[in-house]
N, CA and C atoms as a LAMMPS dump frame, in Angstrom:
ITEM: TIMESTEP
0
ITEM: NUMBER OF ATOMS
615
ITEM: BOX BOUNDS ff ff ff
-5.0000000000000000e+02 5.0000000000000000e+02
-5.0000000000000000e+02 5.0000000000000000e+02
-5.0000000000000000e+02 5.0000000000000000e+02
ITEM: ATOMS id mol type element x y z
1 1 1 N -10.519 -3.318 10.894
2 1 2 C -9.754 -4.372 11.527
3 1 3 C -10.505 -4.996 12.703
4 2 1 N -11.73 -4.808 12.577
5 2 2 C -12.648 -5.339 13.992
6 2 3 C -12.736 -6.727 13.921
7 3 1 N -12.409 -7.648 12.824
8 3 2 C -12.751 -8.551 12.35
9 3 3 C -11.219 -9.706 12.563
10 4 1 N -10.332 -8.882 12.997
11 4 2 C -8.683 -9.708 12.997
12 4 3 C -9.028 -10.987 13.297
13 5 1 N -7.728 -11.932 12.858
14 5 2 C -7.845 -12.789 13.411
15 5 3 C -7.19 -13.466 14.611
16 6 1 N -7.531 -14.391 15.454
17 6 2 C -6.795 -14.631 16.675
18 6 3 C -5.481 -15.1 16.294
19 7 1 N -4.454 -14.429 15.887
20 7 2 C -3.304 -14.821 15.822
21 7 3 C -2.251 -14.449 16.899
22 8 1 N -1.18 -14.549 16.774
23 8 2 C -0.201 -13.904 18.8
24 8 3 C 0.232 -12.577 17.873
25 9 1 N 0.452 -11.29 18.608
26 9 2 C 1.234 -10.397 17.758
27 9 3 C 2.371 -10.797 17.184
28 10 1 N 3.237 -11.526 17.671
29 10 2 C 4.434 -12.056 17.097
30 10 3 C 4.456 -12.547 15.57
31 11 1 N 3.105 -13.543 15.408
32 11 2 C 2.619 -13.976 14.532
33 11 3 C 2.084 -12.934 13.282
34 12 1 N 1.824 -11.998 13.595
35 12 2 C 1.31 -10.877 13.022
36 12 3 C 2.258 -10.168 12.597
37 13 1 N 3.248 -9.742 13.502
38 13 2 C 4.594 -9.096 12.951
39 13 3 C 5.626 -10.299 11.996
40 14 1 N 5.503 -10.488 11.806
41 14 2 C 6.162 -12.164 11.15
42 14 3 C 5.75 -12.312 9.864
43 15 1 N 3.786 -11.735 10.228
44 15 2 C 3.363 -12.04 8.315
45 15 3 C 3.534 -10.59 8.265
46 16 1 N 3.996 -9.454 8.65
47 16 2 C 3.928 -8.36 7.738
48 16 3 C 5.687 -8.424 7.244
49 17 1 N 6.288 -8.874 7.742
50 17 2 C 7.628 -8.979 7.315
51 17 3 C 7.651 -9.926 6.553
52 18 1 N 6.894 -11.26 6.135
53 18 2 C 6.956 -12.141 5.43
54 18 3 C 6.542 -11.615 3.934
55 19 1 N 5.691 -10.73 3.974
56 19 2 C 4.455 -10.501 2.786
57 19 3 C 5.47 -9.179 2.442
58 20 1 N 6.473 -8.64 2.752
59 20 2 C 7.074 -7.294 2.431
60 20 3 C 6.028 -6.144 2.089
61 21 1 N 5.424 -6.1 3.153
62 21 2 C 4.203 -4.725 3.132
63 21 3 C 4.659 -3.664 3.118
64 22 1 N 5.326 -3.395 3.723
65 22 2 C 6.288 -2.304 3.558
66 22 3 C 8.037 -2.377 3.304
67 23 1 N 8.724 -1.93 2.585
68 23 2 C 9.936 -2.102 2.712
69 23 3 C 10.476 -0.697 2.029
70 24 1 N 11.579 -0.714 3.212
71 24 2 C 12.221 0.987 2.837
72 24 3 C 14.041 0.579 1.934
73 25 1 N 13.768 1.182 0.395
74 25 2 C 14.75 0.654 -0.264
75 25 3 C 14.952 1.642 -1.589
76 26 1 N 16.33 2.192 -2.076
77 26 2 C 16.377 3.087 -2.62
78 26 3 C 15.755 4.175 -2.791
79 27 1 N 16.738 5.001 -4.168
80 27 2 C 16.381 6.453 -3.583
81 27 3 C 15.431 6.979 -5.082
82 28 1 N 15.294 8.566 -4.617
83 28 2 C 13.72 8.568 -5.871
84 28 3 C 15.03 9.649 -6.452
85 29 1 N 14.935 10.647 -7.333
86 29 2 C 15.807 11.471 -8.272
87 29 3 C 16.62 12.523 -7.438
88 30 1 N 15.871 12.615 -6.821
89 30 2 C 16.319 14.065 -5.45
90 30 3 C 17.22 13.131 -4.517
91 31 1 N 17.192 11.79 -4.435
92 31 2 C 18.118 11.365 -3.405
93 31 3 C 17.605 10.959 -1.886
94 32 1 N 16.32 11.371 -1.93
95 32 2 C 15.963 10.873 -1.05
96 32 3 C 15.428 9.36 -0.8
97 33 1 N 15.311 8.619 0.64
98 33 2 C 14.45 7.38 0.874
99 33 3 C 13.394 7.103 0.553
100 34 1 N 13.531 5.93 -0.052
101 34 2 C 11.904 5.066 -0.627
102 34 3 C 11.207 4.259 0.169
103 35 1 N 10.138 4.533 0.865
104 35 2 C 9.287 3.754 1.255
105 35 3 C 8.308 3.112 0.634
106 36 1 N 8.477 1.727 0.018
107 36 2 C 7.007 1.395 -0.816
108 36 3 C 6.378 0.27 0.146
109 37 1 N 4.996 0.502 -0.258
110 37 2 C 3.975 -0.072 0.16
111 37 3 C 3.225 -0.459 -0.833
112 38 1 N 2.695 -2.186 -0.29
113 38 2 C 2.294 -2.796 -1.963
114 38 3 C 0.223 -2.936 -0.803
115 39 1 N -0.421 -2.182 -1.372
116 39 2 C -1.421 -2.693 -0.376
117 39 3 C -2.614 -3.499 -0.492
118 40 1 N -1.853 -4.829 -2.038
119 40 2 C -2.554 -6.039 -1.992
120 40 3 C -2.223 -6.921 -0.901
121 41 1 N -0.909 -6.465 -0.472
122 41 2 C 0.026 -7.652 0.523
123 41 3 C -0.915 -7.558 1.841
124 42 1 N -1.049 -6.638 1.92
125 42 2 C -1.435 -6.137 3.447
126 42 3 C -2.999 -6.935 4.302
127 43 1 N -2.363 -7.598 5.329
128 43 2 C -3.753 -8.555 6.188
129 43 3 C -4.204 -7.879 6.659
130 44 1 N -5.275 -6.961 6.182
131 44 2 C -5.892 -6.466 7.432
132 44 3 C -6.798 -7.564 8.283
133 45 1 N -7.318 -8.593 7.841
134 45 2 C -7.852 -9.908 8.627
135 45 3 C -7.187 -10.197 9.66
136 46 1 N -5.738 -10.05 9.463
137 46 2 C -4.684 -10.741 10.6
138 46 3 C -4.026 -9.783 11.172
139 47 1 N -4.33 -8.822 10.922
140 47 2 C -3.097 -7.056 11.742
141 47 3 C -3.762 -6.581 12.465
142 48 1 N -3.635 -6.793 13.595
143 48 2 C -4.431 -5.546 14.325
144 48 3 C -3.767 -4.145 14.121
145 49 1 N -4.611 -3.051 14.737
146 49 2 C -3.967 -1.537 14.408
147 49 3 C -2.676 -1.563 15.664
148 50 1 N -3.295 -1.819 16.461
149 50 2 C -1.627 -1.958 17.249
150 50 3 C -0.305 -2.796 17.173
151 51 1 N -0.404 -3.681 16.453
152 51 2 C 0.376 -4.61 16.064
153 51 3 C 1.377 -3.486 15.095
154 52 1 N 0.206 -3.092 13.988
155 52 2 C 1.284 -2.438 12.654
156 52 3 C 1.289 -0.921 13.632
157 53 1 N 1.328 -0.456 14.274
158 53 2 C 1.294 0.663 15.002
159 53 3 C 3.199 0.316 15.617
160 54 1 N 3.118 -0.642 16.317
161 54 2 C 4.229 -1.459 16.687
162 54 3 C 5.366 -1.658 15.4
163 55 1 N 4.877 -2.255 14.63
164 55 2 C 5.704 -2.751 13.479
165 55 3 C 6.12 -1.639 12.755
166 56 1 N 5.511 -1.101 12.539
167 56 2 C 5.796 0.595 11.626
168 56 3 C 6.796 1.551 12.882
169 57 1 N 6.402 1.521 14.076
170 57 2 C 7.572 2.288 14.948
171 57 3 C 8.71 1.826 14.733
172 58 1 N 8.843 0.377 15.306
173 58 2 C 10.089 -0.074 15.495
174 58 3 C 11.001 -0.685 14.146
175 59 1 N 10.125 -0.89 13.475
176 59 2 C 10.95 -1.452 12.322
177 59 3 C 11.21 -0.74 10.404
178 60 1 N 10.237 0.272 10.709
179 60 2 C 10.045 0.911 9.482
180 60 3 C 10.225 2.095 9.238
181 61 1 N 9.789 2.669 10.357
182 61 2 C 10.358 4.35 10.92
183 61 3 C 12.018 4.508 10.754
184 62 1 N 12.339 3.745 12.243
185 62 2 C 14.078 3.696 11.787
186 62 3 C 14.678 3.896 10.197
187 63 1 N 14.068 2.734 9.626
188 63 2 C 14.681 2.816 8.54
189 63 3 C 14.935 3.798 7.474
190 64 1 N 13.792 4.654 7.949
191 64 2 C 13.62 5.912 7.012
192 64 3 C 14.999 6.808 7.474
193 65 1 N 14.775 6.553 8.795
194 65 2 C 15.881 7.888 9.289
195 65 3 C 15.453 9.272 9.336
196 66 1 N 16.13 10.281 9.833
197 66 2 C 15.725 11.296 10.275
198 66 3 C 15.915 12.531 8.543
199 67 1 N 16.238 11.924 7.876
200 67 2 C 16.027 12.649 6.211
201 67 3 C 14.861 12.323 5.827
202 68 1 N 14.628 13.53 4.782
203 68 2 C 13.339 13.075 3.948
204 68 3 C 13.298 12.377 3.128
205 69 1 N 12.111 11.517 2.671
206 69 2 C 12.015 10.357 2.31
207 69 3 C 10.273 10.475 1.438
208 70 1 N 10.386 9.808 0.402
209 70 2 C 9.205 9.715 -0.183
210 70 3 C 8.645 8.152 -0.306
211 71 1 N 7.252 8.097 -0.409
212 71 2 C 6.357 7.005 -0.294
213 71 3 C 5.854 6.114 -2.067
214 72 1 N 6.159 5.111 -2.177
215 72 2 C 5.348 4.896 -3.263
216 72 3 C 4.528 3.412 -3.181
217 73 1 N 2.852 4.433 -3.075
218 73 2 C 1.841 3.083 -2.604
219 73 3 C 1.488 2.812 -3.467
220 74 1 N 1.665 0.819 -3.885
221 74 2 C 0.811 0.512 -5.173
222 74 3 C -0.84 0.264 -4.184
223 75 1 N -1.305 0.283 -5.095
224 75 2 C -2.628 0.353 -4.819
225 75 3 C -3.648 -1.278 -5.844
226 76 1 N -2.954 -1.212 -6.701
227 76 2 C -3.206 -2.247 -7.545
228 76 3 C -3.671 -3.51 -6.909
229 77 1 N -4.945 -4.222 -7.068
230 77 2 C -5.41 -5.096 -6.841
231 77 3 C -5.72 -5.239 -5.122
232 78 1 N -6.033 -4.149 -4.693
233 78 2 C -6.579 -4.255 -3.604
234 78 3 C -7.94 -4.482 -3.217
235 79 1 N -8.623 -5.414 -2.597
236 79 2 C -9.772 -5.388 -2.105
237 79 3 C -9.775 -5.505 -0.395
238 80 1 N -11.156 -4.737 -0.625
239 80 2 C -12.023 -4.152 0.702
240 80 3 C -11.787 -5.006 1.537
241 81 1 N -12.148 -6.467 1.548
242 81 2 C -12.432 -7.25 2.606
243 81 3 C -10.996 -7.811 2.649
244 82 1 N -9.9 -7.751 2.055
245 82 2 C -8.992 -8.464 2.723
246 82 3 C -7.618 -7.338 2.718
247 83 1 N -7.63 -6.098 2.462
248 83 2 C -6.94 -5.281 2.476
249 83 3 C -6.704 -3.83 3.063
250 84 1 N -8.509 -3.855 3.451
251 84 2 C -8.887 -2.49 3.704
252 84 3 C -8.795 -2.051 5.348
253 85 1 N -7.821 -1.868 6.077
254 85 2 C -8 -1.668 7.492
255 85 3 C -9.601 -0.761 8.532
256 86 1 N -10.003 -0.11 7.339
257 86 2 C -11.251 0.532 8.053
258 86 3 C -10.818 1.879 8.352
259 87 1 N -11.739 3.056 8.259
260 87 2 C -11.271 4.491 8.407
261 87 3 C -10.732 4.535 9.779
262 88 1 N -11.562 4.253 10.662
263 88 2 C -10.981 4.523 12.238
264 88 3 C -9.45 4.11 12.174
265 89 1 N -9.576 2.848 11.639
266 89 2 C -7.728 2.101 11.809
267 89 3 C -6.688 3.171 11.278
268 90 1 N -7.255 3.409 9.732
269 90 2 C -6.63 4.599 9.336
270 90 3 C -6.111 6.263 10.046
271 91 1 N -7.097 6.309 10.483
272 91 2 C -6.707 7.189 11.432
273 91 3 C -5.936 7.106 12.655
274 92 1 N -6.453 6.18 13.368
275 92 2 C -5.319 5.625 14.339
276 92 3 C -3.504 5.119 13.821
277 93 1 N -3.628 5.565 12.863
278 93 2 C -2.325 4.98 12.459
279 93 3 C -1.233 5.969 12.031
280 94 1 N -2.194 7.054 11.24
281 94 2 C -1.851 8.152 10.759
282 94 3 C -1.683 8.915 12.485
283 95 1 N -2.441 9.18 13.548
284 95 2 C -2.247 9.729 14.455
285 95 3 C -1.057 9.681 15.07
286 96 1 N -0.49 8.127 14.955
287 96 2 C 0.671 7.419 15.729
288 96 3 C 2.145 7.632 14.877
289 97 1 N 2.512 8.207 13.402
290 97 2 C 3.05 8.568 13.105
291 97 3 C 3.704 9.791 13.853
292 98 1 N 4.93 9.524 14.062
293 98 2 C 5.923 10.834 14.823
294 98 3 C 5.86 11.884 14.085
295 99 1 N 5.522 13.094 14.549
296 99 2 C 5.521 14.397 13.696
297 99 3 C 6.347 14.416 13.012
298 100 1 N 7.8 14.124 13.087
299 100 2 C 8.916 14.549 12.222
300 100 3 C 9.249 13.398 11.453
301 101 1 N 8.762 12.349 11.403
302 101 2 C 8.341 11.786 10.097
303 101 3 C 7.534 12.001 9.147
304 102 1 N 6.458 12.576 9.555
305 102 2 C 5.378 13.133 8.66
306 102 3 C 5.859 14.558 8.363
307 103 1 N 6.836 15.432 9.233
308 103 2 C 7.032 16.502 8.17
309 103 3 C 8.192 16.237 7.597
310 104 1 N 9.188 14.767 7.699
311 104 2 C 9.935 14.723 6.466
312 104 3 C 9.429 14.237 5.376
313 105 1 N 8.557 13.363 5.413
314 105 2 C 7.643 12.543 3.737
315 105 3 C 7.272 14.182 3.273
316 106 1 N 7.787 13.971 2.008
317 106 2 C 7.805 14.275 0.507
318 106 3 C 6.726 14.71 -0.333
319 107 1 N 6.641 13.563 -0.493
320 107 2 C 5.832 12.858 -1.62
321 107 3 C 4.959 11.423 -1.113
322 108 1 N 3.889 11.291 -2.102
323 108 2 C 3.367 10.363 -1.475
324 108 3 C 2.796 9.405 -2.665
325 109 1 N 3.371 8.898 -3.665
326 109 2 C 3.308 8.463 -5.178
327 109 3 C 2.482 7.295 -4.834
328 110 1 N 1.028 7.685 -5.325
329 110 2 C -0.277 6.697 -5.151
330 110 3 C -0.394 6.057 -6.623
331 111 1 N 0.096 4.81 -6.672
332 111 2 C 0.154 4.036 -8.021
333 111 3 C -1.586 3.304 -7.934
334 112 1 N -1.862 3.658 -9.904
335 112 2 C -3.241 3.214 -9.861
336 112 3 C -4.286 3.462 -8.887
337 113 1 N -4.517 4.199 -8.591
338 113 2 C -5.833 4.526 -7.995
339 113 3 C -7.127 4.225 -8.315
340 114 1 N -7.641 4.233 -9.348
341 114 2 C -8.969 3.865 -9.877
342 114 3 C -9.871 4.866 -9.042
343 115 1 N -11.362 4.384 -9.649
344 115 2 C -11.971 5.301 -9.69
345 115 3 C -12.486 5.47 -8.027
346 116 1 N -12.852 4.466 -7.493
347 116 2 C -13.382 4.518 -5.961
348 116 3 C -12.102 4.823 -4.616
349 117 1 N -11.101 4.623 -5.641
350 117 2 C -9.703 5.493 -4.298
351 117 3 C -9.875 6.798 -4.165
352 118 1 N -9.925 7.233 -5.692
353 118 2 C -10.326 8.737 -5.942
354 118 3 C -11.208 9.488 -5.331
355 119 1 N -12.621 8.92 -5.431
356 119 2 C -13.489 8.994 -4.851
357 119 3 C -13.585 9.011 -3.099
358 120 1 N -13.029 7.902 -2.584
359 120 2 C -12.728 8.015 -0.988
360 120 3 C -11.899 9.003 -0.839
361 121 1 N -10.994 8.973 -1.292
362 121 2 C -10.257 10.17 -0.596
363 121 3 C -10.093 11.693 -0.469
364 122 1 N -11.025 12.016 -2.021
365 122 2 C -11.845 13.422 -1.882
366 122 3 C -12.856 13.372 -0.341
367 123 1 N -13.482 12.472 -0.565
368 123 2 C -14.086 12.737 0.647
369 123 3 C -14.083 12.243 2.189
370 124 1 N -12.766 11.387 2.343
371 124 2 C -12.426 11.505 3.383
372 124 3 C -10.72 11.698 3.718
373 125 1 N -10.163 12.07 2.653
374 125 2 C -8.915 12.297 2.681
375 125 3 C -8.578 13.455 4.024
376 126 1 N -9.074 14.552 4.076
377 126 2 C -8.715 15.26 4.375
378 126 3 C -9.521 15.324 5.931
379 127 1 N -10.44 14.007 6.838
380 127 2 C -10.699 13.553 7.657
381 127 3 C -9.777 12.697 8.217
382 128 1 N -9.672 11.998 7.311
383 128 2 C -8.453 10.767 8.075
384 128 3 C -6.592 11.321 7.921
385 129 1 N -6.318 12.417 6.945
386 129 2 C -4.872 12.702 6.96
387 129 3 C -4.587 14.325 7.572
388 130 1 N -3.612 14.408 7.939
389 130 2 C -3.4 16.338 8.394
390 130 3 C -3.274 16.787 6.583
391 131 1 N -3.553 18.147 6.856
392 131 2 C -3.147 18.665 5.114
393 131 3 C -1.937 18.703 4.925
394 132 1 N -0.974 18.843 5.555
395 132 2 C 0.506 18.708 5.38
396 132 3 C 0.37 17.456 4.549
397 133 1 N 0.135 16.065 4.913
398 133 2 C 0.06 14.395 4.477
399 133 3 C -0.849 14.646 2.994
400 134 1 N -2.127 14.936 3.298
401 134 2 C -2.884 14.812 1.986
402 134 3 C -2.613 15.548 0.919
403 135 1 N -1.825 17.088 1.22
404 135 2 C -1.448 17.555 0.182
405 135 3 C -0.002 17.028 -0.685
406 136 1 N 0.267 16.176 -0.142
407 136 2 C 1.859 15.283 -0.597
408 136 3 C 1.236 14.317 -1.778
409 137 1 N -0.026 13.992 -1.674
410 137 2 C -0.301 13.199 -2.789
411 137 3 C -0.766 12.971 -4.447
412 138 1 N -0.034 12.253 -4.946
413 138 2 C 0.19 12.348 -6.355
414 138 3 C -0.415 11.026 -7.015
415 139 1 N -1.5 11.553 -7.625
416 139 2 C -1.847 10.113 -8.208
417 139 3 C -1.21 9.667 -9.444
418 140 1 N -0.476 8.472 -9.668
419 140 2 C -0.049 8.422 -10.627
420 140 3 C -0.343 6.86 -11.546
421 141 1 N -1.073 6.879 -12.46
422 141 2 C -1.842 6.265 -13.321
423 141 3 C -1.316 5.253 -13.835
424 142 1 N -0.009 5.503 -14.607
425 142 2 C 0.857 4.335 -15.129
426 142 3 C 2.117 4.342 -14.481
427 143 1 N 2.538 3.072 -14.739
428 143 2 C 4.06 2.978 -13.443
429 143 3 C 4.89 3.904 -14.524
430 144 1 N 4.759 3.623 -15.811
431 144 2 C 6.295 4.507 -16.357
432 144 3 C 6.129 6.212 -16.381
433 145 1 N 4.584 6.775 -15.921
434 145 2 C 4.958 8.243 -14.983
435 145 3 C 5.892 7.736 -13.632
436 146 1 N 5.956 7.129 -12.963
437 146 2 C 6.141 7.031 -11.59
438 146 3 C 8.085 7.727 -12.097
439 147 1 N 8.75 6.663 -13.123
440 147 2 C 10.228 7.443 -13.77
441 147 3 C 10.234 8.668 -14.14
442 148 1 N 9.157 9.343 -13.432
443 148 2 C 9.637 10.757 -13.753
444 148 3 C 9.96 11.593 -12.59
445 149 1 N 9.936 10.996 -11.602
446 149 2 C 10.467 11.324 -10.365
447 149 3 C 11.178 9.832 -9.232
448 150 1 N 11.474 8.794 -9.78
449 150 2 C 12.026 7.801 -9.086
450 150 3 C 13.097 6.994 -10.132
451 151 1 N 14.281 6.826 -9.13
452 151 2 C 14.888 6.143 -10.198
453 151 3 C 14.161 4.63 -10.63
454 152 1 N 14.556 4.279 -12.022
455 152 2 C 13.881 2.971 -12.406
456 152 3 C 14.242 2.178 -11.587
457 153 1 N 15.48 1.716 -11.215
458 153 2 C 16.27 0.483 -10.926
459 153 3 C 16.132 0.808 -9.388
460 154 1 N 15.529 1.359 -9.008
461 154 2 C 15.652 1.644 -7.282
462 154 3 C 14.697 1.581 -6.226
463 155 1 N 13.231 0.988 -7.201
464 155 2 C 11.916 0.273 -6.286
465 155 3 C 12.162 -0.355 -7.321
466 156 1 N 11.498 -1.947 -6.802
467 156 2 C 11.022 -3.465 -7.098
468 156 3 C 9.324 -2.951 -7.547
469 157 1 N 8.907 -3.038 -8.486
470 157 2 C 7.661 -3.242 -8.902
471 157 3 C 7.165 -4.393 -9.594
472 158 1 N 6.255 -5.019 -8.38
473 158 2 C 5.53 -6.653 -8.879
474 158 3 C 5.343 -6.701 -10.12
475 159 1 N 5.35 -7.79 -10.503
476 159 2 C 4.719 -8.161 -11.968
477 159 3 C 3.437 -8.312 -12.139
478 160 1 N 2.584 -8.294 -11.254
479 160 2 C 1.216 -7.722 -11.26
480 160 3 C 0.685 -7.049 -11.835
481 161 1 N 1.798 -5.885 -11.132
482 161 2 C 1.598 -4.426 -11.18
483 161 3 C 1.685 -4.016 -12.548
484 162 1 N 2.898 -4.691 -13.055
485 162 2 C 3.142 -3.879 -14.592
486 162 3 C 1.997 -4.919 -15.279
487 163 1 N 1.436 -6.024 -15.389
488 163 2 C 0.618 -6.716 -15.76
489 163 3 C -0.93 -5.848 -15.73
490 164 1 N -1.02 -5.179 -14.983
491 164 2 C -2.265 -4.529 -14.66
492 164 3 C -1.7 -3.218 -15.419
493 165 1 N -1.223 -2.909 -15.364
494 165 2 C -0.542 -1.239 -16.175
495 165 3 C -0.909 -1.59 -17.804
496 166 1 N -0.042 -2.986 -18.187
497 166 2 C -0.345 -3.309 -19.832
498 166 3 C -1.998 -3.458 -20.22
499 167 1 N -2.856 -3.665 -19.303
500 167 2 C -4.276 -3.934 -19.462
501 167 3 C -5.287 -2.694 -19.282
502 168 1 N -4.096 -1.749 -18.742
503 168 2 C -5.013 -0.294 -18.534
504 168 3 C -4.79 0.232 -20.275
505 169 1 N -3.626 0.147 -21.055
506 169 2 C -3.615 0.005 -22.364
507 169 3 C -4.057 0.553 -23.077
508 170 1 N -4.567 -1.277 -23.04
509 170 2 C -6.13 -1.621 -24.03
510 170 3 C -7.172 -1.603 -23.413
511 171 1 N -7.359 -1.323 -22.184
512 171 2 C -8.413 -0.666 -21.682
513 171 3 C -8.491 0.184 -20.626
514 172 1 N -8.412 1.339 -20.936
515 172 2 C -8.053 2.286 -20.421
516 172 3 C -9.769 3.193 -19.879
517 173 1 N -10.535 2.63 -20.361
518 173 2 C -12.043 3.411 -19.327
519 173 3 C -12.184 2.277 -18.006
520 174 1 N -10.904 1.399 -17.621
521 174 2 C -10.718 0.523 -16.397
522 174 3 C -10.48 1.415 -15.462
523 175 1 N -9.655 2.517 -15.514
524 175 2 C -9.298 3.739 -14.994
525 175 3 C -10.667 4.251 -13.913
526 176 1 N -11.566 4.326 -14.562
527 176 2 C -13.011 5.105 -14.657
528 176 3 C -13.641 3.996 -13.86
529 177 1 N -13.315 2.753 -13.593
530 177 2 C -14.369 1.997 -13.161
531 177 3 C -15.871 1.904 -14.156
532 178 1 N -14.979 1.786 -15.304
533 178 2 C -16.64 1.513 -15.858
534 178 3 C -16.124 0.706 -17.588
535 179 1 N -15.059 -0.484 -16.832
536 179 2 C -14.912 -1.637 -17.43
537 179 3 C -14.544 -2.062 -16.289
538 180 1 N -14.935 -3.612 -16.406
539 180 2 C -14.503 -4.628 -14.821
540 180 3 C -13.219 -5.129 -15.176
541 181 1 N -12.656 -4.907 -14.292
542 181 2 C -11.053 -5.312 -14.396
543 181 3 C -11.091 -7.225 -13.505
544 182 1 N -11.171 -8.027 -15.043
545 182 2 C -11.385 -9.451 -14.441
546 182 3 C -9.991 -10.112 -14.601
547 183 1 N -9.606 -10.832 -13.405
548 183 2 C -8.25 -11.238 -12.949
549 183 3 C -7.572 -11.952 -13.939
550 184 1 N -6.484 -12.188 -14.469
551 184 2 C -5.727 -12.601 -15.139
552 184 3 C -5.358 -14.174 -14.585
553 185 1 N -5.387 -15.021 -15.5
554 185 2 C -5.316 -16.54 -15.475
555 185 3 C -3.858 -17.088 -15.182
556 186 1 N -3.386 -17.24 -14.071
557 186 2 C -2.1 -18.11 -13.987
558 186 3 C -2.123 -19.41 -13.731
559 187 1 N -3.133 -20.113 -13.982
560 187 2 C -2.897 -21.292 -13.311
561 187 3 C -3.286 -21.724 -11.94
562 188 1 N -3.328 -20.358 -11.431
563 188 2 C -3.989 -20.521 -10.507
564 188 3 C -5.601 -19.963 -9.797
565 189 1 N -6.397 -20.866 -9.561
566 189 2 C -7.922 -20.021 -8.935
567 189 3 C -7.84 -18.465 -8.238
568 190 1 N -8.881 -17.727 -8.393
569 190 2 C -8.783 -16.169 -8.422
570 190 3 C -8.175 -15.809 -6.432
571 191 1 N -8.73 -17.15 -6.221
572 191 2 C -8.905 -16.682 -4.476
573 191 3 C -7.522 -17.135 -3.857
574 192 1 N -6.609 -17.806 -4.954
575 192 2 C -5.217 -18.194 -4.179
576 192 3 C -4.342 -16.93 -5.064
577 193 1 N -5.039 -16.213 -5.656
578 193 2 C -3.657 -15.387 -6.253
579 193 3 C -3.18 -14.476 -5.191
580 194 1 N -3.684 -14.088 -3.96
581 194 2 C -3.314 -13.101 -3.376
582 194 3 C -2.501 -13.578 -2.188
583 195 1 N -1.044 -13.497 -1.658
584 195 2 C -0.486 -13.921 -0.331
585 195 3 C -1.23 -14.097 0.596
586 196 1 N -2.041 -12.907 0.973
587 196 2 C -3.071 -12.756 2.29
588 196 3 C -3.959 -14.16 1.879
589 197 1 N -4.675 -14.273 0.93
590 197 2 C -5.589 -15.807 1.134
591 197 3 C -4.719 -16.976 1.299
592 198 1 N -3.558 -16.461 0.519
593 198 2 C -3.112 -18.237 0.61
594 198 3 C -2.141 -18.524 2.372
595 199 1 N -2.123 -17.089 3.021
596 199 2 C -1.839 -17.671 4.651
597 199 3 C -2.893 -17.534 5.375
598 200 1 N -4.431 -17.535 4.751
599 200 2 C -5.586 -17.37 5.532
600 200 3 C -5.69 -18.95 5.782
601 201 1 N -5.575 -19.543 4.406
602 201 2 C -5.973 -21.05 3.877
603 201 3 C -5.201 -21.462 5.152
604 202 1 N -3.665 -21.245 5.106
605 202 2 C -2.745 -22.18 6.029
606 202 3 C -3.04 -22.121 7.495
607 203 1 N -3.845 -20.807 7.867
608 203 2 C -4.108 -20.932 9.148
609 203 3 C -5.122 -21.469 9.312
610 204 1 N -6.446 -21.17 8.558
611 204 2 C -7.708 -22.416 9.284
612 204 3 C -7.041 -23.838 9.024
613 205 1 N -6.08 -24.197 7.987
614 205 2 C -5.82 -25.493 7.922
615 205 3 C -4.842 -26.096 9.218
């Protein structure tokens, strides 16, 4: 996040509530709270770590409440340069989590991972999270594992998401990183499909 952009925090808290980066909403089979996190949405260009440090206390924490509660991060279609906060950020963020939120999370249902999530987080998973956090995590490959511990009707999953699930399919060594997973044609150019570019566009404009 060394790279943010000059926006006011206000402005910053505004696009993470705009882009629904996080939103805490139904329950998984056990009854507990859903926290999902979609982390194509996510500016790291425009968030500073204190901003979502801020935004995650006051507005996302609450919501969980003082019960346990499980996480489900899509991971799907994330890139480095416009998604990736940076290990330090990571850590600073994970630090700022209240203990007794982190010993109520659950579960921690990592949708699509691919091969270089996998990879980072063997080797720095257990740098950037406590083992209590890293051992909560479950990678889970296709969204219709995810119904085996969440109710269907009780997270919102993008159409992206299941769009990218039908293409793991028929190609399923995409998994492996060793087929290129090339973006799907809506009509629209590759660099406006993502929220984060198309409020990058509106701010230099």
């Amino acid at each position: 996040m060394s790279s943010v952009s000059t926006i006011s925090e206000a402005e910053q808290e505004e696009l993470l509530e705009k882009l629904e980066v996080f939103k805490v909403k139904g329950k998984d089979k056990q009854g507990r709270k859903i926290l999902r996190i979609i982390g194509k949405f996510f500016p790291a260009r425009f968030v500073s770590v204190e901003v979502l440090k801020k935004y995650l206390e006051e507005r996302v924490f609450p919501k969980v409440g003082k019960r346990k509660f499980t996480v489900v991060y899509i991971h799907t279609g994330v890139q480095r340069s416009e998604n990736f906060p940076g290990i330090s950020a990571l850590r600073s963020i994970h630090d700022a989590i209240p203990a007794n939120v982190r010993d109520n999370l659950e579960a921690v249902y990592f949708i699509h991972p691919g091969l270089q999530a996998r990879l980072f987080l063997a080797t720095f998973g257990r740098f950037l999270f406590s083992s209590g956090v890293y051992g909560k995590l479950r990678y889970v490959s296709r969204v219709d594992y995810l119904w085996e511990n969440v109710r269907r009707n009780e997270v919102e999953i993008p159409e992206f998401v299941l769009d990218h699930d039908e293409d793991l399919e028929y190609r399923p060594m995409m998994d492996y990183g060793l087929e290129s997973d090339h973006a799907r044609v809506y009509g629209v150019p590759p660099t406006m499909d993502s929220p984060v570019s198309t409020y990058s566009m509106r701010c230099i404009s």
